[in-house]
Backbone as JSON, one array per atom type, in Angstrom:
{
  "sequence": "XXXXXXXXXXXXXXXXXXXXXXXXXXXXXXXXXXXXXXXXXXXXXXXXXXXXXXXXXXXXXXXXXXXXXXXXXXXXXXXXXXXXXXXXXXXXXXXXXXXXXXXXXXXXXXXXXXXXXXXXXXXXXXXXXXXXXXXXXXXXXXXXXXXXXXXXXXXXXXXXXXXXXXXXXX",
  "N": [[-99.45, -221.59, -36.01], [-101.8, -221.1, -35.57], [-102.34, -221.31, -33.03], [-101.46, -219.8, -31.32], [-101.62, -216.66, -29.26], [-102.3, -213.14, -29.66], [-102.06, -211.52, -28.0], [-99.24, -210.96, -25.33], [-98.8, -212.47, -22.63], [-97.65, -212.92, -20.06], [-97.65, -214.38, -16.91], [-95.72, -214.35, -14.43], [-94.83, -212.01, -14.35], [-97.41, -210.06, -13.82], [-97.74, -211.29, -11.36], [-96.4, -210.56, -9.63], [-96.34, -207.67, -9.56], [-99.09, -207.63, -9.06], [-98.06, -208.5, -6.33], [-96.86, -206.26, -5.56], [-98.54, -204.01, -5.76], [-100.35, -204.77, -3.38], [-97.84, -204.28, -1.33], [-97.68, -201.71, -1.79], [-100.18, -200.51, -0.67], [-100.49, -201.44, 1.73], [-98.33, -200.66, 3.14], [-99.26, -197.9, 2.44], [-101.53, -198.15, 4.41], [-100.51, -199.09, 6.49], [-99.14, -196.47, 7.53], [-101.14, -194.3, 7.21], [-102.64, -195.15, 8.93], [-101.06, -195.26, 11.64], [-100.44, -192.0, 11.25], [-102.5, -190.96, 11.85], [-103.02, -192.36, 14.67], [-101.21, -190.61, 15.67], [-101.53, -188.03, 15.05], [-104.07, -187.7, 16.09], [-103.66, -188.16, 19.06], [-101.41, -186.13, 19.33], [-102.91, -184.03, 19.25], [-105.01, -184.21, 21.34], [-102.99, -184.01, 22.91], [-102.15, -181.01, 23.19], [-104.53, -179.84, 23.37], [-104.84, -180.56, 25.82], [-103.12, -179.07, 27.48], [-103.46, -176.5, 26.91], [-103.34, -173.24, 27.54], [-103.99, -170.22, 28.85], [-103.41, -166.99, 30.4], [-104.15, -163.94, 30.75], [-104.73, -160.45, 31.26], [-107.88, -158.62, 32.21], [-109.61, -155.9, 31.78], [-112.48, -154.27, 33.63], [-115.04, -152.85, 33.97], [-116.81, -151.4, 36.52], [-118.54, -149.54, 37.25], [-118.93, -146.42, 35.65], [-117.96, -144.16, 36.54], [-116.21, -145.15, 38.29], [-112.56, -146.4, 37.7], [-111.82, -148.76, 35.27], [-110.77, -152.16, 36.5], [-108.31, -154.21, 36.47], [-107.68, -157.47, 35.85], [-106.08, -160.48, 36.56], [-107.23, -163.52, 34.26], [-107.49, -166.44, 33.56], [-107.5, -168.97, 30.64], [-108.67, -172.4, 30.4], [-108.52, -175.37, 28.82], [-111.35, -176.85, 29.89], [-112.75, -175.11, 30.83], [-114.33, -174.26, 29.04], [-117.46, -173.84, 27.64], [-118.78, -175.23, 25.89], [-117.97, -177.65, 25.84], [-118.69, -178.26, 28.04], [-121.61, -178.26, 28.25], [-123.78, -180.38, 28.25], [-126.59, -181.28, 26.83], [-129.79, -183.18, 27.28], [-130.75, -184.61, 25.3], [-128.55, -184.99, 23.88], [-127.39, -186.57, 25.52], [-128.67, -188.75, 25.75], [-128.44, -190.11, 23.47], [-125.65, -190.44, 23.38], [-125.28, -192.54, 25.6], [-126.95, -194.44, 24.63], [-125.46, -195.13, 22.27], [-122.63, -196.12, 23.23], [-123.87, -197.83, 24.29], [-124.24, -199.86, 22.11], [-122.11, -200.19, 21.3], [-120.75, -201.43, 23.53], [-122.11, -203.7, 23.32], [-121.79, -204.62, 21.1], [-118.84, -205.24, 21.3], [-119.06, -207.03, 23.36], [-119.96, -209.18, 21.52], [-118.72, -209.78, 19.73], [-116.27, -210.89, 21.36], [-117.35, -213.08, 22.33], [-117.59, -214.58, 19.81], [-115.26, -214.61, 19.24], [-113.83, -215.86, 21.17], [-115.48, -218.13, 20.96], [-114.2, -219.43, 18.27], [-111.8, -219.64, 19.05], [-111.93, -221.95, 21.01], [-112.89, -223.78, 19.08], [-110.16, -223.85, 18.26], [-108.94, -224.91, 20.58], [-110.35, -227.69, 21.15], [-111.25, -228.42, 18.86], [-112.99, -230.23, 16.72], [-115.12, -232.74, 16.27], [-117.1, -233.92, 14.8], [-117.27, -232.59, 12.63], [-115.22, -233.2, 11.27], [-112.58, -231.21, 11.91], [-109.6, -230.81, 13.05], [-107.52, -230.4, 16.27], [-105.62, -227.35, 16.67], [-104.21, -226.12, 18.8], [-102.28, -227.82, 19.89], [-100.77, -227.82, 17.86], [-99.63, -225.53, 17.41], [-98.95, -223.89, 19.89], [-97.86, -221.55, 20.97], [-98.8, -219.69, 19.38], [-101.24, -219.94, 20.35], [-101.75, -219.36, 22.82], [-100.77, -216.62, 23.17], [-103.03, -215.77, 21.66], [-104.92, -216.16, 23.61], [-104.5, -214.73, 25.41], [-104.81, -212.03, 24.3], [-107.77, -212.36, 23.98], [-108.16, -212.4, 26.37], [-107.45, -209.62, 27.4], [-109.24, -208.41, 25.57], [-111.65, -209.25, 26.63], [-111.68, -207.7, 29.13], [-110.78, -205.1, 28.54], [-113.22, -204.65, 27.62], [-115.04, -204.98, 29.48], [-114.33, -203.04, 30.67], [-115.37, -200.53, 29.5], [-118.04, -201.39, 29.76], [-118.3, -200.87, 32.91], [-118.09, -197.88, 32.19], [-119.82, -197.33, 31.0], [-122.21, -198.11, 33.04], [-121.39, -197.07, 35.15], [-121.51, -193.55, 35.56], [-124.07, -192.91, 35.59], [-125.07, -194.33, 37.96], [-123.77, -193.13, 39.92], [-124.43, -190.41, 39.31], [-127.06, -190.67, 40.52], [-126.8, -191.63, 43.01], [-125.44, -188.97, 44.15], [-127.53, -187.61, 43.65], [-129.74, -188.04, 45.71]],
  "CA": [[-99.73, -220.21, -35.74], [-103.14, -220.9, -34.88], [-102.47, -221.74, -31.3], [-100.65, -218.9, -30.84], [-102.24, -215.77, -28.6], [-102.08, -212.29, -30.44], [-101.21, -210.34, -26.93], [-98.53, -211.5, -24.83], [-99.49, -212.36, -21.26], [-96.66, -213.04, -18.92], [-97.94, -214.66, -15.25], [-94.57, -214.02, -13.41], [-95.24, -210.18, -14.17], [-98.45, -209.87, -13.36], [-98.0, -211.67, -9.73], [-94.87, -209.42, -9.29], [-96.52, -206.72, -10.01], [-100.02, -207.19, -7.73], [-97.47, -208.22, -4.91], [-95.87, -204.36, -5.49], [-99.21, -202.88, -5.12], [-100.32, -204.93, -2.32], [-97.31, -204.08, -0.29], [-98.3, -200.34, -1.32], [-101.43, -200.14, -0.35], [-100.09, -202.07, 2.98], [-97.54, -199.33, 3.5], [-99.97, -196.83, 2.9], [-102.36, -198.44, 5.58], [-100.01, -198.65, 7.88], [-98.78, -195.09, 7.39], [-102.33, -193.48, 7.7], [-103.23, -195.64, 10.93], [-100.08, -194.26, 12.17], [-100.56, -191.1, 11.54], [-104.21, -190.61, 12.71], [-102.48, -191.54, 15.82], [-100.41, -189.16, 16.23], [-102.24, -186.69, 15.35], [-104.94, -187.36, 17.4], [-102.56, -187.72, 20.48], [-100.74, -184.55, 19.44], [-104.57, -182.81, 19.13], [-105.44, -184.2, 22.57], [-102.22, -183.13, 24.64], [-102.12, -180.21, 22.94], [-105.93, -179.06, 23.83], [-105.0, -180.24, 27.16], [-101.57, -178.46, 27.79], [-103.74, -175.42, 26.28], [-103.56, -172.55, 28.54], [-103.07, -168.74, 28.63], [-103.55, -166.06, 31.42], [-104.67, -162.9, 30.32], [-105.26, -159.01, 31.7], [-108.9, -158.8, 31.42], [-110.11, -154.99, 32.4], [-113.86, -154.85, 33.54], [-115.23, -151.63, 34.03], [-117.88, -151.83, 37.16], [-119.32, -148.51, 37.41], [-118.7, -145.51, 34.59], [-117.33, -143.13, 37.45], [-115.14, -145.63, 38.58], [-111.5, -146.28, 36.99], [-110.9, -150.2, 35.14], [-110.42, -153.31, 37.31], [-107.54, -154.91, 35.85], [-107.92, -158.65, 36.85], [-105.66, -161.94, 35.43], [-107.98, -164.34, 33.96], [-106.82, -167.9, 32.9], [-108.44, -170.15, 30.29], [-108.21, -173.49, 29.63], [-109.92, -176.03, 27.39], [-111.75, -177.52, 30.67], [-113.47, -174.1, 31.17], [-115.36, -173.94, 27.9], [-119.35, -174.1, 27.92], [-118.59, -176.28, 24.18], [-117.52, -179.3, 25.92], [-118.85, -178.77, 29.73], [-122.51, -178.52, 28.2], [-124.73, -181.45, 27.72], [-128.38, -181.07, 26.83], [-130.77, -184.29, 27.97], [-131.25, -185.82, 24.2], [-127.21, -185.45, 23.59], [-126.59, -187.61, 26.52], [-129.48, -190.02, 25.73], [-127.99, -190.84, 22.44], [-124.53, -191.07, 23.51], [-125.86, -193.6, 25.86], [-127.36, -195.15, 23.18], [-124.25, -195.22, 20.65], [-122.27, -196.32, 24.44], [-124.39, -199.46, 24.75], [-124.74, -200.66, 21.34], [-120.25, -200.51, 21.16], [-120.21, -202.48, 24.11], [-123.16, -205.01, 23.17], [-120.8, -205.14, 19.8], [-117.54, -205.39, 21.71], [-119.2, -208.2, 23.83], [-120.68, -210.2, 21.07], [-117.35, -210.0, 19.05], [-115.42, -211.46, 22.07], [-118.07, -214.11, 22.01], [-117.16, -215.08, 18.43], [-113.37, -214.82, 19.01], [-113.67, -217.06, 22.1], [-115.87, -219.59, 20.26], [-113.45, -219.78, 17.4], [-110.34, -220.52, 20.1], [-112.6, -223.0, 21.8], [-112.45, -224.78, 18.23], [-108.7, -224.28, 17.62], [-108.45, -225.84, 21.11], [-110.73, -228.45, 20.86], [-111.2, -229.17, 17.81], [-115.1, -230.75, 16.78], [-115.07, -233.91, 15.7], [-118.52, -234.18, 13.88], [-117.2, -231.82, 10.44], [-113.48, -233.59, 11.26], [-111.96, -229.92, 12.37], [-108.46, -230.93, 14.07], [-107.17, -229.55, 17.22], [-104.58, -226.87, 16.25], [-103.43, -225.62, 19.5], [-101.35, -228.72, 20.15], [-99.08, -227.9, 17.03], [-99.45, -224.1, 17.44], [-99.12, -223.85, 21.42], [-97.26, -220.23, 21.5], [-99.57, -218.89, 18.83], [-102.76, -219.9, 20.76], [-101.39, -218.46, 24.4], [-100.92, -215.36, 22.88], [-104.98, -215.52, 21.0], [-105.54, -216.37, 24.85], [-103.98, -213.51, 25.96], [-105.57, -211.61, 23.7], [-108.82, -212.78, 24.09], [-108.12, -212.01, 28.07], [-107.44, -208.51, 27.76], [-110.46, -207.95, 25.05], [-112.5, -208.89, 27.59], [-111.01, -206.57, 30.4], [-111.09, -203.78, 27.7], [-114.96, -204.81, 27.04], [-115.57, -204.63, 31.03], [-114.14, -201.35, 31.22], [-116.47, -199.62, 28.48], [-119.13, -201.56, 30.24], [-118.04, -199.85, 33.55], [-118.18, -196.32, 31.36], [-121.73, -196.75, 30.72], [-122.91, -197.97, 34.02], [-120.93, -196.35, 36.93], [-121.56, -192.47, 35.97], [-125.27, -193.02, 36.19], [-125.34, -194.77, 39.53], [-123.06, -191.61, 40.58], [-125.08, -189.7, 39.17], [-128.35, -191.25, 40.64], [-125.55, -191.6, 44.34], [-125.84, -187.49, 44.26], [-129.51, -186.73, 43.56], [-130.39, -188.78, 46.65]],
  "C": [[-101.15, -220.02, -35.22], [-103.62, -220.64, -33.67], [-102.03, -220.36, -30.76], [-101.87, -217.65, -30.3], [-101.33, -214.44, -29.5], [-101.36, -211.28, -29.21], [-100.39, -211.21, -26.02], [-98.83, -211.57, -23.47], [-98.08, -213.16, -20.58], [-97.32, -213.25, -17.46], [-96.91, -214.14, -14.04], [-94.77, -212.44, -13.23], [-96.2, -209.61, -13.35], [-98.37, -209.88, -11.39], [-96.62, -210.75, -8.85], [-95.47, -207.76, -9.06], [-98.25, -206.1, -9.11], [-99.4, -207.24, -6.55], [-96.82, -206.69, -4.74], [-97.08, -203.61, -5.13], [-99.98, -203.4, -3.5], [-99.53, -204.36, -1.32], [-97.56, -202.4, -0.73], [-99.52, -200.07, -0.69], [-101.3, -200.75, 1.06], [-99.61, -201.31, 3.3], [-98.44, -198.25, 3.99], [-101.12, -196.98, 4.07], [-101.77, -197.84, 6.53], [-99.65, -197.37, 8.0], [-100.18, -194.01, 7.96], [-102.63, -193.84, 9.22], [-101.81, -194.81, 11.31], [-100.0, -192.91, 12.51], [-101.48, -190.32, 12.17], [-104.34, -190.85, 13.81], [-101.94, -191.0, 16.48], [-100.51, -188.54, 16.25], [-103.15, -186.62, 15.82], [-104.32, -187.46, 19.07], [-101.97, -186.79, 20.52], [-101.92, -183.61, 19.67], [-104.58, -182.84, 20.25], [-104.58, -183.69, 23.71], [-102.04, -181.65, 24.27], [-103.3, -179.06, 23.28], [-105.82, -179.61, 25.3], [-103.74, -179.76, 28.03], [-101.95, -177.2, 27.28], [-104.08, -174.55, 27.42], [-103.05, -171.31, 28.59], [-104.03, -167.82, 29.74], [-103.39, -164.78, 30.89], [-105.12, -161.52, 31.32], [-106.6, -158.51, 31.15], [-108.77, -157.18, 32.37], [-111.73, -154.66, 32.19], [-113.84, -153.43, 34.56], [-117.12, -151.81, 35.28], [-119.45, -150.57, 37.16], [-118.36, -147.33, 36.36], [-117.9, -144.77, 35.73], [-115.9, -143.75, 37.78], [-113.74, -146.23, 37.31], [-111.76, -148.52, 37.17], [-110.32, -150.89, 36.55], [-109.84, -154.17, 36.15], [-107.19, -156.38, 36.63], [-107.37, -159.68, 35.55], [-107.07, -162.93, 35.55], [-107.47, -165.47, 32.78], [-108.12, -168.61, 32.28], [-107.51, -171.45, 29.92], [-109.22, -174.43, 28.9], [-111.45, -176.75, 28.49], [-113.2, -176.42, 31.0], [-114.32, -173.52, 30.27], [-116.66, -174.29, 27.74], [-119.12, -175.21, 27.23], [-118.62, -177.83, 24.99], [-118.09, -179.05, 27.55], [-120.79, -179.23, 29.18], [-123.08, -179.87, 27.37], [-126.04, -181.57, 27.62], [-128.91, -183.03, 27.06], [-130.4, -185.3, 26.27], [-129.61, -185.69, 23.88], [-126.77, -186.4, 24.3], [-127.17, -189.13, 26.69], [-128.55, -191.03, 24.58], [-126.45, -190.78, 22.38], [-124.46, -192.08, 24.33], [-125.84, -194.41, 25.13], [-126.28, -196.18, 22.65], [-122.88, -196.21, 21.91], [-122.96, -197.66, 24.66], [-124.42, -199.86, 23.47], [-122.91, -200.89, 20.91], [-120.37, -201.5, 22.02], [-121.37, -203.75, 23.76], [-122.06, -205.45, 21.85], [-119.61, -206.05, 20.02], [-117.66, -207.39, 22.33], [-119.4, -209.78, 22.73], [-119.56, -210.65, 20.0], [-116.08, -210.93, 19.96], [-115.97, -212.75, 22.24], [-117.41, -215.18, 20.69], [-115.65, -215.54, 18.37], [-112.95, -216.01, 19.93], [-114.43, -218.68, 21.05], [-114.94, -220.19, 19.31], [-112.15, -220.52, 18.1], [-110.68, -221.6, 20.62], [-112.01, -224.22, 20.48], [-110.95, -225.41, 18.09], [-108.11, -225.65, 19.38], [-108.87, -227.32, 21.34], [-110.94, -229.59, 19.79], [-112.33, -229.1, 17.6], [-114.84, -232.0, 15.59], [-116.19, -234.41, 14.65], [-118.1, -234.02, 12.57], [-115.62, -231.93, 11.0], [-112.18, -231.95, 11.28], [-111.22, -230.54, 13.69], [-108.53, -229.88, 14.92], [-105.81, -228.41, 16.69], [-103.58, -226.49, 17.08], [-102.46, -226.68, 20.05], [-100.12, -228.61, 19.07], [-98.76, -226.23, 16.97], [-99.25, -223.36, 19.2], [-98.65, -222.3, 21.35], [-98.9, -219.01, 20.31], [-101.12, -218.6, 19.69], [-102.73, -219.36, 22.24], [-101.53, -217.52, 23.99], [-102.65, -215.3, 22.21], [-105.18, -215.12, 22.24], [-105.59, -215.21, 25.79], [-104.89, -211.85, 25.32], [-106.99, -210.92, 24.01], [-109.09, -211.95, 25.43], [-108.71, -210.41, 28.25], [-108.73, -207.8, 26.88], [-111.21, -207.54, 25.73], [-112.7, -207.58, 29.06], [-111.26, -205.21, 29.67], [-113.0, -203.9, 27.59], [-115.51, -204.13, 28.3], [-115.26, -203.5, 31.3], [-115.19, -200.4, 30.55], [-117.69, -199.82, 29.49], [-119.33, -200.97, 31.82], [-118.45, -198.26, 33.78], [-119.52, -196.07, 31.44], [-122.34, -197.1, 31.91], [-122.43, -197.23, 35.18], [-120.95, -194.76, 36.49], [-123.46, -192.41, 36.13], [-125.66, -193.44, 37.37], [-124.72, -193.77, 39.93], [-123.53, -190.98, 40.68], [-126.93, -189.47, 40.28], [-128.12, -191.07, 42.37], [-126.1, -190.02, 45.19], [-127.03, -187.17, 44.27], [-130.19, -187.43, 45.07], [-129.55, -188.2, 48.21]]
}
């Protein structure tokens, strides 16, 4: 009786029982990402499918009788989002180069790591993997490809409206 434990501990339970909340808390991931985009794609066609035409009457002179004139808005025509003051546009700049310096230096990392799986490195005995994983490592490759293409486009974003910009003033 000595040996014996006073509370009962069951292992099979336990690992039964973190795999149940794992796959909740997996569920619920995926569920939120999901929904955050759908509702930001429902927000965005919705503020841009936003549109109403209106009877505005505008009174020019007191003597004279109402000028009844349609007037359309849409979300495109709002000061809110057309105005940009100098230090808002510096520091979206900013926040605009330090994503893609991120984006770049992350595609860096992801390529070096594939380099290994295809190489290998013989020094710290790290096999080649893409010889027994060939479909898995096309697709990384693929991957990898379009990262970059996504990276070059941001980097695009931040340099081609300033040369436009720079195009016009001249």
């Amino acid at each position: 009786m000595e040996g014996e434990s006073k509370g009962s501990f069951d292992v099979m339970d336990q690992g039964s029982e973190n795999k149940g909340r794992k796959l909740i808390v997996g569920t619920c991931d995926l569920v939120l990402r999901l929904l955050a985009f759908v509702m930001t794609l429902v927000a965005a066609i919705v503020i841009g499918a936003d549109k109403q035409t209106a009877i505005v009457s505008i009174k020019l002179l007191d003597s004279m009788p109402p000028l009844d004139l349609p007037v359309t808005a849409k979300w495109h025509y709002l000061s809110a989002f057309l105005r940009k003051g100098k230090g808002m546009e510096a520091l979206i700049s900013v926040i605009d180069a330090l994503m893609v310096a991120l984006l770049f230096s992350g595609n860096g990392a992801a390529i070096a790591i594939g380099l290994l799986g295809l190489q290998g490195n013989s020094h710290v005995h790290w096999n080649k993997v893409c010889n027994v994983f060939g479909k898995f490592c096309h697709q990384a490759t693929l991957s990898l490809f379009t990262s970059l293409l996504g990276s070059t486009a941001f980097l695009l974003l931040l340099v081609v409206p300033p040369l436009l910009r720079l195009k016009r003033a001249n």
